[in-house]
C-alpha positions as CSV (number, residue, x, y, z in Angstrom):
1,X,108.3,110.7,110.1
2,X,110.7,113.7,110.5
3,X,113.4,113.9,107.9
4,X,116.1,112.4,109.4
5,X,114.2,109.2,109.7
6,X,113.0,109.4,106.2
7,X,116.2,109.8,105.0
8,X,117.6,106.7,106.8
9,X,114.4,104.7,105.4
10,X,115.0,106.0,102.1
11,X,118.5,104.7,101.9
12,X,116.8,100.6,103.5
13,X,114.7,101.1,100.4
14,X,117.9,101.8,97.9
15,X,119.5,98.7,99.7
16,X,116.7,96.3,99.6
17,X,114.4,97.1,97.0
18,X,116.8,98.5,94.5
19,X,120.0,97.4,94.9
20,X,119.1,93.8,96.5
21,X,116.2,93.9,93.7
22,X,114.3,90.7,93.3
23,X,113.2,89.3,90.2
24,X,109.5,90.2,90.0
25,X,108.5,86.6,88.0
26,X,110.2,83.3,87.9
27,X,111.2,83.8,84.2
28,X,112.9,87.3,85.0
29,X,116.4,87.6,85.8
30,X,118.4,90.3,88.2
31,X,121.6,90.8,88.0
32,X,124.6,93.2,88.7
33,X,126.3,94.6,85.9
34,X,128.9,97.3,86.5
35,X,127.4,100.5,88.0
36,X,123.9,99.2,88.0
37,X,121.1,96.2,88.5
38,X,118.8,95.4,85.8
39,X,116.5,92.9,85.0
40,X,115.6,91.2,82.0
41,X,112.8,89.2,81.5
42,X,111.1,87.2,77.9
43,X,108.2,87.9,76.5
44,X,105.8,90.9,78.3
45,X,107.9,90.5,81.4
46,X,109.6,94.1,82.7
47,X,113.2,95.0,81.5
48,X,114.6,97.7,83.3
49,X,117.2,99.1,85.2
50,X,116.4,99.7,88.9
51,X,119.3,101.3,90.7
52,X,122.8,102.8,89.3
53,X,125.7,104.4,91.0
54,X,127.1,106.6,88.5
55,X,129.1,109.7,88.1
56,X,129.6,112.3,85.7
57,X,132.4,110.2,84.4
58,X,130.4,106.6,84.3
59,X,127.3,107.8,83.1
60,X,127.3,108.5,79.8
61,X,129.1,104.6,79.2
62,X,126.9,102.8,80.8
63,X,123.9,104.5,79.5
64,X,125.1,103.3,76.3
65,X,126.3,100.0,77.4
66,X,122.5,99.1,79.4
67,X,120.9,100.3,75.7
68,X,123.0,97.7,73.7
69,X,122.3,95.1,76.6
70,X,118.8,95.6,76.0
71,X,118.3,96.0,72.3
72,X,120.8,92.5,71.9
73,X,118.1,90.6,74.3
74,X,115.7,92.4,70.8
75,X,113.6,94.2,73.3
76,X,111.2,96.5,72.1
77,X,111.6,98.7,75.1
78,X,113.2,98.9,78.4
79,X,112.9,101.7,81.3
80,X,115.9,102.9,83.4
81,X,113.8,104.1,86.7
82,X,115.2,107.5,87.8
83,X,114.7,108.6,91.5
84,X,115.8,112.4,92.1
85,X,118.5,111.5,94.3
86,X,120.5,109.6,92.0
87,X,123.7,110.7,91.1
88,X,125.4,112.5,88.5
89,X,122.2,114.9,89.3
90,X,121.8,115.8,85.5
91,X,121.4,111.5,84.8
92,X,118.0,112.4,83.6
93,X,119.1,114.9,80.6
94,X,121.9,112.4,79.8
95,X,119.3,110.0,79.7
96,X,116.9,112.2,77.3
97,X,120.5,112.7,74.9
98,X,120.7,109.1,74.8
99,X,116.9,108.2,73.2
100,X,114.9,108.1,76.2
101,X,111.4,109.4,77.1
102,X,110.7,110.5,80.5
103,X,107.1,109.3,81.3
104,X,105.1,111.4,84.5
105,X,106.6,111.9,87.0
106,X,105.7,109.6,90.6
107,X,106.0,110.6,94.2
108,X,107.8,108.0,96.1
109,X,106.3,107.5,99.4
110,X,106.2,105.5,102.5
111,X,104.4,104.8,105.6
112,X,104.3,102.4,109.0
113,X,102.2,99.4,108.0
114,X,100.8,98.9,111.4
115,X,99.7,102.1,112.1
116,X,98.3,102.0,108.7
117,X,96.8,98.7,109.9
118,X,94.5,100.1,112.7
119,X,93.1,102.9,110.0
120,X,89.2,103.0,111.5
121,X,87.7,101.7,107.8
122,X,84.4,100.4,107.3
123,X,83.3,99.5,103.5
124,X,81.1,102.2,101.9
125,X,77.7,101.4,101.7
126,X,77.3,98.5,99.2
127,X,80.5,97.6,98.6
128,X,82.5,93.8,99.9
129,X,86.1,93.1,99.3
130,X,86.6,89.7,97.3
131,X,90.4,88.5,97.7
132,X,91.7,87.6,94.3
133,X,93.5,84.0,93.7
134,X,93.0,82.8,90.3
135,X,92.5,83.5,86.4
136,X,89.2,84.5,86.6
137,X,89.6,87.5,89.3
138,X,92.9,88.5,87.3
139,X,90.8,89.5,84.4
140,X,88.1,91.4,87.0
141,X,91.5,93.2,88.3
142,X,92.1,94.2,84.5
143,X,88.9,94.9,83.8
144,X,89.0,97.4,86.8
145,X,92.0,99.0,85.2
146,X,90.6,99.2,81.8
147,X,87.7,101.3,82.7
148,X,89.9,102.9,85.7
149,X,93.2,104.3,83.7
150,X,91.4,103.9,79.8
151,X,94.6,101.5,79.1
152,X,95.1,97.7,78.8
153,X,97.8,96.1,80.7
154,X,98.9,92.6,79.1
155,X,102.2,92.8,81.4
156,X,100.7,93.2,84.5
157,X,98.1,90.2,84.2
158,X,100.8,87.7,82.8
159,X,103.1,89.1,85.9
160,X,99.6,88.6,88.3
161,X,99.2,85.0,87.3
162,X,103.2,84.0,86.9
163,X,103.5,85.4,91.1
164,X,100.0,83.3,91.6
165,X,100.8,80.3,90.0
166,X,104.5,80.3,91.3
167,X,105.4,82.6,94.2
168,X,101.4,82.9,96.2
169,X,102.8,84.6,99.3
170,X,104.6,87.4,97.2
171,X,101.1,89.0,96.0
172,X,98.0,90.0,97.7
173,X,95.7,91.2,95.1
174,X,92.1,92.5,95.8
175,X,88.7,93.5,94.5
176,X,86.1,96.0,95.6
177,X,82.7,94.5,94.4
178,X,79.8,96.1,94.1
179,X,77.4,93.0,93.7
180,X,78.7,91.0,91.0
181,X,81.0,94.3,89.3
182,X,84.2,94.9,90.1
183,X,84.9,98.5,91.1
184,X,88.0,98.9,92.3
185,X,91.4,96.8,92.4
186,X,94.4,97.0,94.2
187,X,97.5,94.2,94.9
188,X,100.0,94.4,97.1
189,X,103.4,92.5,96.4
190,X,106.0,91.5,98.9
191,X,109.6,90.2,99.0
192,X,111.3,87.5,101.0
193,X,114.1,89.7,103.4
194,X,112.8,93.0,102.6
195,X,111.1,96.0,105.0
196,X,108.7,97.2,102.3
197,X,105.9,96.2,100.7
198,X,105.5,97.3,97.8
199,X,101.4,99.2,97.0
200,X,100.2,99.3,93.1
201,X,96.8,99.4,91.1
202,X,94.4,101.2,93.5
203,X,92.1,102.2,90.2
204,X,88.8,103.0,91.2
205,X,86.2,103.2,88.2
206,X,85.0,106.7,87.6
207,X,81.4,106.8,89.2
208,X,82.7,104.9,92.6
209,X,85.5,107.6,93.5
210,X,85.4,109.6,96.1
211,X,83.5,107.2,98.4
212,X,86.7,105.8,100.4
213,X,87.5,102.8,98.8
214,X,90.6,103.4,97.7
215,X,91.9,104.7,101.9
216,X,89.9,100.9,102.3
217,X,92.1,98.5,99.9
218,X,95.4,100.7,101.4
219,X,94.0,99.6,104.8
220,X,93.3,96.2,103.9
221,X,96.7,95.9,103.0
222,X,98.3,97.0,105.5
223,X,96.8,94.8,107.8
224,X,98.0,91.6,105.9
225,X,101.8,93.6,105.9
226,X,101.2,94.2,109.6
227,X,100.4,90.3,110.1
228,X,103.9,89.6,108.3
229,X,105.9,91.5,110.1
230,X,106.5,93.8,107.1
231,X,107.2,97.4,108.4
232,X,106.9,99.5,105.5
233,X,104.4,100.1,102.9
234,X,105.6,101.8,99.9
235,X,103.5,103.5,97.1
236,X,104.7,104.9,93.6
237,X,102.0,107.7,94.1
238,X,100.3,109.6,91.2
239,X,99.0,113.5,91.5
240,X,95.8,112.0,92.6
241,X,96.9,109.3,95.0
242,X,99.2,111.5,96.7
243,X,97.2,114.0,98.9
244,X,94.8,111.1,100.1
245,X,98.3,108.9,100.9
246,X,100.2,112.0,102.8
247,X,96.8,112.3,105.2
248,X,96.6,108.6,105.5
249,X,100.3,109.3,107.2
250,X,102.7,108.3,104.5
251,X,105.9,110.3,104.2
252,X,108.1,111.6,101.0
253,X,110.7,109.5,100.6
254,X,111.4,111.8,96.6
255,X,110.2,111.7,93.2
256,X,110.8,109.2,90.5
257,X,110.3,109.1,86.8
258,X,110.4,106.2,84.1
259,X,113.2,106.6,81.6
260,X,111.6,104.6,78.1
261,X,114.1,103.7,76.0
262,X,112.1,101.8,72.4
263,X,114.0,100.2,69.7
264,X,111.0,102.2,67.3
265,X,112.7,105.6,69.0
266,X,116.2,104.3,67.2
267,X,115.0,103.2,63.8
């Protein structure tokens, strides 16, 4: 994509996926308040902010205003998702004044889900795909991430069974097997009215990288985007996802960083 077109794709994504944000779990709630759109959620659900329009005059007030939103619901933590070209363009140090923790940094990107679609993949040697649809191939997913990113991830597994149990068509999650151990896992999650899908997980155990399965689970997704009709695919890349995602075809859409705000960081 040349820049022009990524620019007008970037601003469908602040429109659709941020602004016109949709709750990612039938217990969460999105809403408009002010200058920005949260959402708040019980339990290990995801409170956040997702997109702001602020100024050097609004900032600094409605920083402080999301903060006692959040710690009133008795949140332990929320994040306020920063992209690069959100405005007043030093939100991120007002941010940092106001208690929050910048986590690393994440290339947004993007690329055409059917040309991604008709990506020439065959499975490495050994290897099957086993489409995920219950409990039990949750906990292979997490299992996968465990040994994949050395962390555990209660939110993501009660979020992975809330969209499976209650919204089926908004998740396509997958497994890479090799036999009867899961070596990869990847899940793809898509919104009614939207032009992007959005691409997360892709953790690959240590001893299986470098073999292709992670350009095969980014291919296998695409193709059940494709069938939709969904046009985009759209990928909070890491360091390490990002070179094998920009020769796959997917453009720079910016950069994006996590804002952490804990109620421990204000005791």
């Amino acid at each position: 994509m040349d820049l022009d077109e990524l620019l007008k794709v970037r601003a469908r994504y602040d429109a659709e996926v941020r602004e016109g944000a949709q709750s990612d779990s039938a217990q969460a709630r999105v809403e408009r308040a002010g200058r920005v759109v949260r959402q708040s959620a019980p339990g290990l659900g995801w409170n956040c902010v997702l997109w702001s329009d602020l100024d050097e005059e609004s900032a600094d007030a409605e920083i402080a205003a999301q903060v006692a939103f959040f710690a009133g619901l008795g949140c332990a933590e929320f994040e306020w998702k920063l992209y690069d070209h959100d405005g007043p363009a030093d939100l991120g140090a007002r941010l940092r004044a106001a208690g929050f923790v910048p986590e690393p940094p994440e290339t947004l990107m993007v690329g055409r889900a059917a040309e991604l679609a008709r990506l020439p993949v065959e499975p490495p040697e050994g290897i099957t795909l086993r489409v995920v649809t219950d409990e039990a191939g949750v906990d292979l997913m997490m299992e996968v991430h465990a040994r994949a990113f050395g962390t555990e991830r209660p939110r993501i597994r009660e979020q992975l069974l809330d969209q499976l149990r209650n919204e089926p068509e908004s998740i396509a999650a997958v497994l890479a097997m090799a036999g009867d151990t899961p070596v990869s896992a990847a899940r793809m999650e898509m919104r009614p009215g939207t032009a992007f899908a959005g691409l997360w997980g892709g953790g690959t155990v240590p001893q299986w990288r470098g073999r292709g399965i992670y350009r095969l689970l980014v291919a296998h997704r695409a193709r059940i985007a494709a069938e939709r009709g969904i046009p985009y695919l759209q990928v909070d890349a890491s360091d390490d996802s990002r070179p094998i995602l920009e020769r796959l075809g997917f453009g720079v859409l910016g950069v994006t960083v996590p804002y952490l705000w804990t109620a421990a960081g204000e005791a």
